[in-house]
BANU-502535 format. One record per residue (C-alpha): residue number from 1; residue in three letters; x, y, z. Coordinates in steps of 0.1 Angstrom, whole numbers, m for minus. Example, Ala and Ser with C-alpha at 12.3 -4.5 7.8 and 13.67 -1.06 7.14 Angstrom:
% BANU-502535
atom k:1	r:ALA	px:123	py:m45	pz:78
atom k:2	r:SER	px:137	py:m11	pz:71
% end
This chain:
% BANU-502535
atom k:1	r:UNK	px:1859	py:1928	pz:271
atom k:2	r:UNK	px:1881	py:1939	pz:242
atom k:3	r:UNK	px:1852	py:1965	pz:234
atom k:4	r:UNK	px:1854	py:1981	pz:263
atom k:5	r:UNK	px:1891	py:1985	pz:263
atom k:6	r:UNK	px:1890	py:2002	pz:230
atom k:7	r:UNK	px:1858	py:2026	pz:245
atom k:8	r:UNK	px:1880	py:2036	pz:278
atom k:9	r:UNK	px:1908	py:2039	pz:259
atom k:10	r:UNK	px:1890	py:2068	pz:231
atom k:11	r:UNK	px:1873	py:2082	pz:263
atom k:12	r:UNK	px:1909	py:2085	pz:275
atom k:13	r:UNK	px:1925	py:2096	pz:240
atom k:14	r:UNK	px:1899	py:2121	pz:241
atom k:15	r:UNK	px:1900	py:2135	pz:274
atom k:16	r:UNK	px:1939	py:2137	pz:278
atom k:17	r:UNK	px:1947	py:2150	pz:237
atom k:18	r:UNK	px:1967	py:2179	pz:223
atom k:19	r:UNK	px:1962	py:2213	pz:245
atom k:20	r:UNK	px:1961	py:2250	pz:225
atom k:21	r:UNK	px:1998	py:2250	pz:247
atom k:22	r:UNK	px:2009	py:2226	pz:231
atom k:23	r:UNK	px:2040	py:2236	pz:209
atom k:24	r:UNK	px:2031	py:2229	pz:173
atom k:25	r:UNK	px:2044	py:2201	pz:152
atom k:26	r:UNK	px:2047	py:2180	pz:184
atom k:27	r:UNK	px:2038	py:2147	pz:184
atom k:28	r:UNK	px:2004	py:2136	pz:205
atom k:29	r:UNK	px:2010	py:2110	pz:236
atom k:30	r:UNK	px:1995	py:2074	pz:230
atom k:31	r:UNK	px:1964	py:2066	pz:240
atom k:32	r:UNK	px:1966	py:2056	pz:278
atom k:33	r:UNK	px:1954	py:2016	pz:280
atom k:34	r:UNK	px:1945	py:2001	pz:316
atom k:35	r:UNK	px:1949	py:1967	pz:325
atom k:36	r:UNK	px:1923	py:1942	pz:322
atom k:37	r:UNK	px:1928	py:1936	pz:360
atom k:38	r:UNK	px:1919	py:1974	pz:366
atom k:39	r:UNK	px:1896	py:1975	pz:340
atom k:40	r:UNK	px:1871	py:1945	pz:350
atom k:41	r:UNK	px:1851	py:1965	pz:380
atom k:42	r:UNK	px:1846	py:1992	pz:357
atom k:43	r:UNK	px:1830	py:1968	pz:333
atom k:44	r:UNK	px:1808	py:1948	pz:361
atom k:45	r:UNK	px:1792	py:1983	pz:372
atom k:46	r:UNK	px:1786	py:1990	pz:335
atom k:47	r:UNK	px:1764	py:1957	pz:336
atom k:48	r:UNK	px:1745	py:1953	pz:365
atom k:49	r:UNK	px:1723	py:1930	pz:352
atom k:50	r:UNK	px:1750	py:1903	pz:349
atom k:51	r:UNK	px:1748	py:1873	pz:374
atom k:52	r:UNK	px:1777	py:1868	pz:397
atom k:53	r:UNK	px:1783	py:1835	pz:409
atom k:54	r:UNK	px:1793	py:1832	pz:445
atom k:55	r:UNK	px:1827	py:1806	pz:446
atom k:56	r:UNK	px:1810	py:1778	pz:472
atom k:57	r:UNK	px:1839	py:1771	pz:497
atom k:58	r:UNK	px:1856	py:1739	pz:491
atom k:59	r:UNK	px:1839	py:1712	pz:517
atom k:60	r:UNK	px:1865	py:1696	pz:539
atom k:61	r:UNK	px:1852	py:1660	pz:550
atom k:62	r:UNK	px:1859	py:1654	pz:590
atom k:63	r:UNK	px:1880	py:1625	pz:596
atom k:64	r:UNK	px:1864	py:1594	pz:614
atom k:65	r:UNK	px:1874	py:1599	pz:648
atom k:66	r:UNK	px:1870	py:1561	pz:656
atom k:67	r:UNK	px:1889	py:1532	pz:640
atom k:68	r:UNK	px:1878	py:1502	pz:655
atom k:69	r:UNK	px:1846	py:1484	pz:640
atom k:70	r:UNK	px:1813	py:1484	pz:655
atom k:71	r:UNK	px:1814	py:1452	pz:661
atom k:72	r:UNK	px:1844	py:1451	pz:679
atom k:73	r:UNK	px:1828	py:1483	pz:701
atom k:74	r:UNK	px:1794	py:1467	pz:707
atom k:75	r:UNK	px:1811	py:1437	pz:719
atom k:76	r:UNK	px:1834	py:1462	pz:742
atom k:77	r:UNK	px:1806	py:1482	pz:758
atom k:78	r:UNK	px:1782	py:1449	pz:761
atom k:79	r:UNK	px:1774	py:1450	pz:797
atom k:80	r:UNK	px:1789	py:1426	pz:816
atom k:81	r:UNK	px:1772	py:1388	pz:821
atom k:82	r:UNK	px:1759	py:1384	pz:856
atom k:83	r:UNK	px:1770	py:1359	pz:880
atom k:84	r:UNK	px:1756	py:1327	pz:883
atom k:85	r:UNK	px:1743	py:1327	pz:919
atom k:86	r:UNK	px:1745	py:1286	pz:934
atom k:87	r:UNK	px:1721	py:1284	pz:958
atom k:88	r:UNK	px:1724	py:1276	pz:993
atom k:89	r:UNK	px:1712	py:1249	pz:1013
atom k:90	r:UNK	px:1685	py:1261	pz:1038
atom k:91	r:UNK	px:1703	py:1259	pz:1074
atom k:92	r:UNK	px:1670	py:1265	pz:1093
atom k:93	r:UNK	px:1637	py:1246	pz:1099
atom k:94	r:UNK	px:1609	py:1255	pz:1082
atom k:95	r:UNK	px:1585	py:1274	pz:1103
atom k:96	r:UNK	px:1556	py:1250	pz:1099
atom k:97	r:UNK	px:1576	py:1228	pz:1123
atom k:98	r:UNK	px:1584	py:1253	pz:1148
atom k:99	r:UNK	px:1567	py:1243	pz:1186
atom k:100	r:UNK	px:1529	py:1257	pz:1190
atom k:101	r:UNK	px:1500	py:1250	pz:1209
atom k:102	r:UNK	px:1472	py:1230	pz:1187
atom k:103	r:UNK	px:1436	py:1217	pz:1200
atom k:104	r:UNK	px:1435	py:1181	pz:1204
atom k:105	r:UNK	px:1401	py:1156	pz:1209
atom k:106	r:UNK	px:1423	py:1122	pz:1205
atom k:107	r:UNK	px:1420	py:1092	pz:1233
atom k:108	r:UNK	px:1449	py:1095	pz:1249
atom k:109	r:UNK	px:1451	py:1112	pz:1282
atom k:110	r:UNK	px:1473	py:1142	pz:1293
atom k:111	r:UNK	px:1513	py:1134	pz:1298
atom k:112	r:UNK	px:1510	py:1110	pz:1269
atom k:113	r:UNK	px:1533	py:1116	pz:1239
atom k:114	r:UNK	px:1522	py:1111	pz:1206
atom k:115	r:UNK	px:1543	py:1109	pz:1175
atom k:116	r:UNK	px:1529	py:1113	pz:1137
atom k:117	r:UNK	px:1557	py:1101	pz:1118
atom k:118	r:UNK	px:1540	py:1108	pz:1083
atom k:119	r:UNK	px:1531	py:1146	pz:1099
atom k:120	r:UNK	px:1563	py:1146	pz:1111
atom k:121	r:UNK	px:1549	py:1161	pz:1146
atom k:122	r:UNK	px:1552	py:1151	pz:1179
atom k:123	r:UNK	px:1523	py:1159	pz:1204
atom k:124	r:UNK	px:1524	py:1166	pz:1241
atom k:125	r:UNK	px:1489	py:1162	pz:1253
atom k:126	r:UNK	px:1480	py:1182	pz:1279
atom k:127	r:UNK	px:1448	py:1186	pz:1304
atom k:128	r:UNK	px:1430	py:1214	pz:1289
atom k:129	r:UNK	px:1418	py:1195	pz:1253
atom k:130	r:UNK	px:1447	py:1213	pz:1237
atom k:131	r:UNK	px:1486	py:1200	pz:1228
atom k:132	r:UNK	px:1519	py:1211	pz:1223
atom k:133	r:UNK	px:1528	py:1201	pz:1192
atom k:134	r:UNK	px:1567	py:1203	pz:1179
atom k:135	r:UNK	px:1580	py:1192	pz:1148
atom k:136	r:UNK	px:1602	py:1162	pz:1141
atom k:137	r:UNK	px:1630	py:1143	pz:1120
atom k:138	r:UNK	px:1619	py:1106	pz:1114
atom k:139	r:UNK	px:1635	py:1078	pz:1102
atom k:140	r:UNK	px:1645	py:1074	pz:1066
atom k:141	r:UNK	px:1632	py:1051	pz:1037
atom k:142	r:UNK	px:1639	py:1011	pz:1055
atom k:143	r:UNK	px:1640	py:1027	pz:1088
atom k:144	r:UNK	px:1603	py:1034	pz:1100
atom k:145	r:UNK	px:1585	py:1018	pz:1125
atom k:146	r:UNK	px:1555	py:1023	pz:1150
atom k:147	r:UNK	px:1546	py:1008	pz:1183
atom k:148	r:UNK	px:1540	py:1020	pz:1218
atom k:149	r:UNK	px:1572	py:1024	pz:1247
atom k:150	r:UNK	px:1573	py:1041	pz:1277
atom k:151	r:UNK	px:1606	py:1064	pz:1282
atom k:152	r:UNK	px:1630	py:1043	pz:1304
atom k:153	r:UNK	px:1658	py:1071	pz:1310
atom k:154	r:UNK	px:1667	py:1107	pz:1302
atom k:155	r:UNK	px:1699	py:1121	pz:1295
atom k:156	r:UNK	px:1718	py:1158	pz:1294
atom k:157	r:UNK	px:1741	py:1160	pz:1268
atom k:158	r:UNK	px:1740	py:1126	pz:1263
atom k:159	r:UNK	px:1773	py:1102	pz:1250
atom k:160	r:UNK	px:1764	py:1084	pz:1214
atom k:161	r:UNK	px:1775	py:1049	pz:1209
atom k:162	r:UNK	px:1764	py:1041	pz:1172
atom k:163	r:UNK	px:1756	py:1004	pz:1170
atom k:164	r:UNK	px:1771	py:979	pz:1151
atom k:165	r:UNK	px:1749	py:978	pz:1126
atom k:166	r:UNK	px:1752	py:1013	pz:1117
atom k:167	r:UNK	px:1788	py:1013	pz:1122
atom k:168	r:UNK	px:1784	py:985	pz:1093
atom k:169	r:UNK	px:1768	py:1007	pz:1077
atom k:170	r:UNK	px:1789	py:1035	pz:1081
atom k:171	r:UNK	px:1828	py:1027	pz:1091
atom k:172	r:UNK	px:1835	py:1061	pz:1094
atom k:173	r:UNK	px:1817	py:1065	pz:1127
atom k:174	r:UNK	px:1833	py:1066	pz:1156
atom k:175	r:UNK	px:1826	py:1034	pz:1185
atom k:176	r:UNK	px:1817	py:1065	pz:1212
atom k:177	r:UNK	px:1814	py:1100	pz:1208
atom k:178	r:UNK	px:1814	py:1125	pz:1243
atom k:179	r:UNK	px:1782	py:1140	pz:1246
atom k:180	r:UNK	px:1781	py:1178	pz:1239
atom k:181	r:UNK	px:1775	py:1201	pz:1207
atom k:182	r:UNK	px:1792	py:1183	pz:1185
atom k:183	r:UNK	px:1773	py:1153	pz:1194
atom k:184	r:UNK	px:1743	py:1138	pz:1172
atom k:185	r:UNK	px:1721	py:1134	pz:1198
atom k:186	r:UNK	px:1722	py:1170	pz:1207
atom k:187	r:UNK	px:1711	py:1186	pz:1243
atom k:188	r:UNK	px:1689	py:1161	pz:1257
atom k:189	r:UNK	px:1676	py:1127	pz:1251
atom k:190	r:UNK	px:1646	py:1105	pz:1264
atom k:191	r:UNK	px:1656	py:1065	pz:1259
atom k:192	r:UNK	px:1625	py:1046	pz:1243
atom k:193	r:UNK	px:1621	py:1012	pz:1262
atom k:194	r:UNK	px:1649	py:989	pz:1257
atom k:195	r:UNK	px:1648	py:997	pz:1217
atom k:196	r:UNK	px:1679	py:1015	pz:1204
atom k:197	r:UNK	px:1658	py:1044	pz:1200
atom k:198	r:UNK	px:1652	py:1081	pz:1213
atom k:199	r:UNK	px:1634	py:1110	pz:1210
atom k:200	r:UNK	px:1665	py:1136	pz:1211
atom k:201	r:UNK	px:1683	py:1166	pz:1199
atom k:202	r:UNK	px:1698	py:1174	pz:1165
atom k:203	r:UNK	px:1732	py:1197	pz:1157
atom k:204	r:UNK	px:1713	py:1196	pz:1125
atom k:205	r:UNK	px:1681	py:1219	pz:1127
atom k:206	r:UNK	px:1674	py:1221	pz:1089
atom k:207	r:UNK	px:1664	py:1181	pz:1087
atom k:208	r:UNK	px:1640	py:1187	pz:1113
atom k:209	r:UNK	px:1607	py:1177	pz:1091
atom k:210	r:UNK	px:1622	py:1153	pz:1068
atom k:211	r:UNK	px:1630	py:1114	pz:1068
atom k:212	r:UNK	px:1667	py:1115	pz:1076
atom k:213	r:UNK	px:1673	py:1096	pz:1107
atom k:214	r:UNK	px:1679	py:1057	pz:1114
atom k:215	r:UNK	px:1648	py:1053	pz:1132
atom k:216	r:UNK	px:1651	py:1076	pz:1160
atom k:217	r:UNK	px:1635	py:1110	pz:1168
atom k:218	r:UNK	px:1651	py:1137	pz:1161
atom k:219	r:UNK	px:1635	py:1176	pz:1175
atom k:220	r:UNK	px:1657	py:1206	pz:1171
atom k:221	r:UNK	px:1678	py:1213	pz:1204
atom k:222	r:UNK	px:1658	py:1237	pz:1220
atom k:223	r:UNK	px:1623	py:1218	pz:1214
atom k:224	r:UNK	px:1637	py:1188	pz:1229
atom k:225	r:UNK	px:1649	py:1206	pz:1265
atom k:226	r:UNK	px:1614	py:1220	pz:1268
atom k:227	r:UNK	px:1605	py:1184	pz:1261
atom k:228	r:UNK	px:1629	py:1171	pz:1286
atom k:229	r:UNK	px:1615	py:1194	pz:1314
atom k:230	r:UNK	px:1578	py:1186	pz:1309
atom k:231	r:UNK	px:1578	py:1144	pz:1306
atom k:232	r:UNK	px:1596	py:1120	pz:1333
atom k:233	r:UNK	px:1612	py:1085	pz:1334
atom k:234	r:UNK	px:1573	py:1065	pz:1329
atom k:235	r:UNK	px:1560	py:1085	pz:1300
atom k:236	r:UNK	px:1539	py:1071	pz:1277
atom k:237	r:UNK	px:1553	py:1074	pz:1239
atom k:238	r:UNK	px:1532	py:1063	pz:1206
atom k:239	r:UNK	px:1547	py:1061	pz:1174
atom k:240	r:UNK	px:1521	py:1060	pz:1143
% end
């Protein structure tokens, strides 16, 4: 550097010296100097050869945005737990107990009922070798039986007088209850004998196919009034 301040500076001396006008006696100027400021792209395009080193622009490290910890995150964008669904009970009867028409080769002749309390069917037999067959509530565990009765009476909306027994067994019943929809023994109702039992409605289609009852025969409202209008006061009933 200091070289080539001293070479500028003889170039200079020697460019700008004494003139033939120049009085005589007169002192020379000084040597004209340049600043090392002003002097440095000279000297760079005196050596081309020389490497310059770019200046890499200071990096500038982006500030984390979020604060919170992942954890905490995750556990705010889980998705949410479902439900838990409680299930319903079934309100309807199953539809392998809904009426149909089924071939029958039995011994009993046509008019005859027929009830398969372990089926849980009840069978109308009719003239042509075929039945109607409907499906029933029977009575509960202690409360089966079988025999053979002949339907003494039939009732519309019949009136329900629980026996004592039952009302022993339940005090919350009532001594009589009005026939109508409300009513146990549903629509219609054909009286067994001189037994406490029937063959009647239900307010409670969805126990149609199970052992619920206290011995009687329950059918599903609408099974029963088709019942109703096809058998009479005389009709044979067997339980099995």
């Amino acid at each position: 550097m200091a070289k080539a301040v001293a070479a500028v500076g003889v170039f200079c001396s020697l460019t700008f010296g004494p003139t033939e006008g120049t009085a005589a006696g007169r002192a020379a100027p000084p040597p004209l100097v340049l600043s090392p400021n002003l002097t440095e792209p000279w000297i760079l395009q005196l050596k081309p050869n020389r490497a310059t080193t770019a200046r890499r622009a200071p990096e500038v490290k982006q500030r984390r945005r979020g604060w919170l910890r992942p954890q905490t995150v995750a556990r705010r964008q889980a998705a949410p737990q479902p439900q838990r669904q409680t299930r319903t009970p079934q309100r309807q009867v199953s539809s392998q107990f809904l009426p149909t028409i089924v071939d029958y080769s039995g011994p009993h002749k046509a008019g005859t009922i027929v009830i398969d309390t372990n089926e849980r069917y009840l069978y109308l037999v009719q003239r042509d070798g075929t039945a109607r067959r409907y499906g029933v509530g029977v009575g509960k565990p202690g409360f089966e039986w079988a025999g053979s009765h002949k339907v003494t009476r039939k009732a519309q909306w019949p009136d329900w007088r629980p026996p004592a027994e039952m009302r022993k067994r339940r005090p919350d019943l009532p001594k009589f209850m009005e026939g109508g929809p409300n009513n146990p023994l549903g629509a219609r109702a054909l009286y067994l004998g001189s037994t406490l039992y029937r063959i009647h409605g239900s307010n409670q289609p969805w126990t149609i196919g199970h052992a619920v009852s206290s011995g009687c025969i329950r059918m599903r409202n609408e099974d029963v009034t088709d019942l109703y209008k096809r058998v009479g006061v005389g009709t044979t009933v067997h339980v099995i």
